[in-house]
C-alpha positions in Angstrom: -145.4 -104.0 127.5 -144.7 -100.8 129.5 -148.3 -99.5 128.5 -149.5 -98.7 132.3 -146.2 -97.0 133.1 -146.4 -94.8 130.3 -149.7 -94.0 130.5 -148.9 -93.0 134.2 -146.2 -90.6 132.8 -148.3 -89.3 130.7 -150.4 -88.2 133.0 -148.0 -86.7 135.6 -146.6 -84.6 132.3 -150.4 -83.6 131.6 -150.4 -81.9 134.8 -146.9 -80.5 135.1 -147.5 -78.7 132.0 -151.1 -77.6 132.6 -149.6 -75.9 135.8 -147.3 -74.4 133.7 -149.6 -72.6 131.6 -151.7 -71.6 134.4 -150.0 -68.5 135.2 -150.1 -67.1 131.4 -153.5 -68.0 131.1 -154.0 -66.1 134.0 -152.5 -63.4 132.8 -154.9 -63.5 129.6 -158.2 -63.4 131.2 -158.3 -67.4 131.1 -159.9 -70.1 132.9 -157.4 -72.1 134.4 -158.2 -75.4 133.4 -158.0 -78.5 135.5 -157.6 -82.1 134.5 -158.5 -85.4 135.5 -157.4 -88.2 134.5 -158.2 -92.1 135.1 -156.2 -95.0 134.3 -157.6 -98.8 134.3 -155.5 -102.0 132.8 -157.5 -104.4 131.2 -159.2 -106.5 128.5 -161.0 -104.0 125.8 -161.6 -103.9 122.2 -159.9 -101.4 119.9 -160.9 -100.9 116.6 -162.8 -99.3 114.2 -166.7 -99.2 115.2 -169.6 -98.4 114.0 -171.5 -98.3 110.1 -171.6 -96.0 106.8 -173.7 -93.3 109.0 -171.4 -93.1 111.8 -167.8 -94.7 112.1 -165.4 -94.6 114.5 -161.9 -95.5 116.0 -162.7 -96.1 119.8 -162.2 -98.7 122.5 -165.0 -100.2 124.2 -165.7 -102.5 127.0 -166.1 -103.2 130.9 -162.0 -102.2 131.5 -162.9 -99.0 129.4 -165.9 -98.1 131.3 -163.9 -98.2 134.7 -161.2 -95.9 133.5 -163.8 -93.4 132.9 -165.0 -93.8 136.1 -161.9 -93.1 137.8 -161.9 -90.1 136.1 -164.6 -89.0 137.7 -164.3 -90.5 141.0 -161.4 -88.2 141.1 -164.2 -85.1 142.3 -164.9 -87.4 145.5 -161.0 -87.2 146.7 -159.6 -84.2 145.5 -157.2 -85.8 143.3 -156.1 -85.6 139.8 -154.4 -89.1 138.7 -156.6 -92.0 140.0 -156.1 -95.9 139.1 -156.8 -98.8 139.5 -155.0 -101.3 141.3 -154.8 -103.9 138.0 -152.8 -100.7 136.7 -151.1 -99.7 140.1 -149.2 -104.0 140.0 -148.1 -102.9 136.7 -146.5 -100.1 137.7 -145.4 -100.6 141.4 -142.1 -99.7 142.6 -141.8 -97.2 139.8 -144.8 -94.6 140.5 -145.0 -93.0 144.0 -149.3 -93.3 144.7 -151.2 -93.0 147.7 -153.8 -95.3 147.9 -157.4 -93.9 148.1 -160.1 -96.0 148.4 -161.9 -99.4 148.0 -164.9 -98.5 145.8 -167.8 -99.6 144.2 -168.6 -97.4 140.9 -171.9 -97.0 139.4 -172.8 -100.2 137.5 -170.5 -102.3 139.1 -170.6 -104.8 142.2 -166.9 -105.6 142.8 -165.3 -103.2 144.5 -162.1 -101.8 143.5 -158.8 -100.6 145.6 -157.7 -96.9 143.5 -154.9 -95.2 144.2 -153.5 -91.3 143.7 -150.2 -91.0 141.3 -148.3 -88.8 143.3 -145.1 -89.0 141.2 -141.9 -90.6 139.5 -140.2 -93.5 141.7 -137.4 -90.9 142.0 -139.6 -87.8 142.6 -138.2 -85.4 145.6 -140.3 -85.3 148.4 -139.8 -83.2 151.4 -139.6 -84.7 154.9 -143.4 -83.2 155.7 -144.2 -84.9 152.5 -143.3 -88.4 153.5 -144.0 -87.8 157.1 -148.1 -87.3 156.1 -148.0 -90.2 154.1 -146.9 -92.2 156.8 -149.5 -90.5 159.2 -152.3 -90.6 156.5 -152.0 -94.5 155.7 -151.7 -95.2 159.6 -155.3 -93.3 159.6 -156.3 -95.1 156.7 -155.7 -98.6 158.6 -157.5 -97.1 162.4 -160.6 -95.9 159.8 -160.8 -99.6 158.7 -160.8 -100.4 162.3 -163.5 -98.3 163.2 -161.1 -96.3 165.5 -162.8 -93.3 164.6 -161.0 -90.9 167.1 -157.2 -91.7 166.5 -158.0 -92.3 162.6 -159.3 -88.4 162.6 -156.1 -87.3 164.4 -153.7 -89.1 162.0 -155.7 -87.7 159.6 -155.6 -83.9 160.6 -151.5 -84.3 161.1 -151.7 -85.6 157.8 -153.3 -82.5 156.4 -151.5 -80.4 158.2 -147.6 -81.0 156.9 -149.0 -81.5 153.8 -152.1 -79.6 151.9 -151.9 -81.2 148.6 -153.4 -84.6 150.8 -156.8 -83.5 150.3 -158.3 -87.3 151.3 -156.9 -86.4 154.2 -159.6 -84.1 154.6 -162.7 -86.2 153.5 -161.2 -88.9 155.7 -161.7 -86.7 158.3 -164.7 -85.8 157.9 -165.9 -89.6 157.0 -164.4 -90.7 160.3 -166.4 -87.4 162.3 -169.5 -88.9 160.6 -169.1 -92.6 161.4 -168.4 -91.6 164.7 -171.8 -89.9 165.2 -173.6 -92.4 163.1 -171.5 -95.7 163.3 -171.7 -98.1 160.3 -173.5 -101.6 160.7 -171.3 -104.4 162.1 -170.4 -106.0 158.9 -169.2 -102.9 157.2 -166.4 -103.9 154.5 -165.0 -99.7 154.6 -166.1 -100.5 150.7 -167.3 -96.7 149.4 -170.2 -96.9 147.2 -170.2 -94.0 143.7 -174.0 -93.1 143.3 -172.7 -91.0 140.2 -170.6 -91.3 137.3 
């Protein structure tokens, strides 16, 4: 029943230990590997597919295919844990996320809200920490008002006391762009994936 919390601690564990072994890979003439991850909750089927030439254990379908997308929507924002919001009401009050984006991924035409896992609900976070989330969510709201100007500010702040809030950076430069070239009137601040 816990599935989406779990699979969220999985992937926080994934990454703590990858940056573990960084170092000593380093140290061996290794690429340091990175990771992404993306996390959907949904309807799939699980099972063994496929006939005598090929047979596999695998999970296919729609909820599947979003997951993966995450994954790689990841590249777009500079993050490394990305899901969905069906995942995030599962897990609320117990992960610590930053939301993202609204976005539309290739093949679909719902968008979907996605979300960074930052951490545990009982992670440490230092004062700069909380104090760009604040700033970088109150940019996240002017940027869906079209204030351009005092979105890129919040956004810069945001940055700033914190480095690991790399959307604060593309938000930045998203808002410096709209601002040269605004968007049309009925703009929905829906981002549209033209990759996988």
């Amino acid at each position: 029943k816990d599935h989406a919390l779990r699979t969220c601690l999985a992937a926080l564990e994934m990454q703590k230990r990858l940056a573990q072994l960084r170092p000593k890979w380093k140290k061996e003439g290794k690429p340091a590997m990175e990771v992404r991850c993306g996390m959907n909750t949904g309807q799939m089927i699980v099972g063994n597919m496929g006939g005598k030439d090929r047979f596999d254990y695998t999970v296919i379908g729609d909820s599947v295919n979003l997951a993966s997308r995450l994954e790689g929507a990841n590249k777009q924002y500079g993050s490394y844990i990305m899901i969905s919001d069906m995942t995030y009401q599962h897990v609320k009050g117990k992960i610590v996320v930053r939301e993202l984006d609204l976005i539309q991924v290739k093949g679909k035409t719902e968008p979907v809200k996605v979300w960074e896992v930052l951490g545990t609900a009982d992670m440490q976070a230092t004062e700069e920490q909380k104090k760009a989330n604040e700033l970088y969510h109150e940019g996240l709201k002017l940027y869906r008002q079209k204030n351009w100007q005092e979105a890129i500010a919040h956004f810069q702040q945001a940055f700033k006391l914190d480095g690991t809030c790399r959307v604060a950076e593309i938000y930045e430069q998203r808002s410096g762009l709209y601002q040269l070239n605004p968007p049309p009137e009925d703009w929905n601040g829906v981002f549209i994936m033209t990759t996988k």
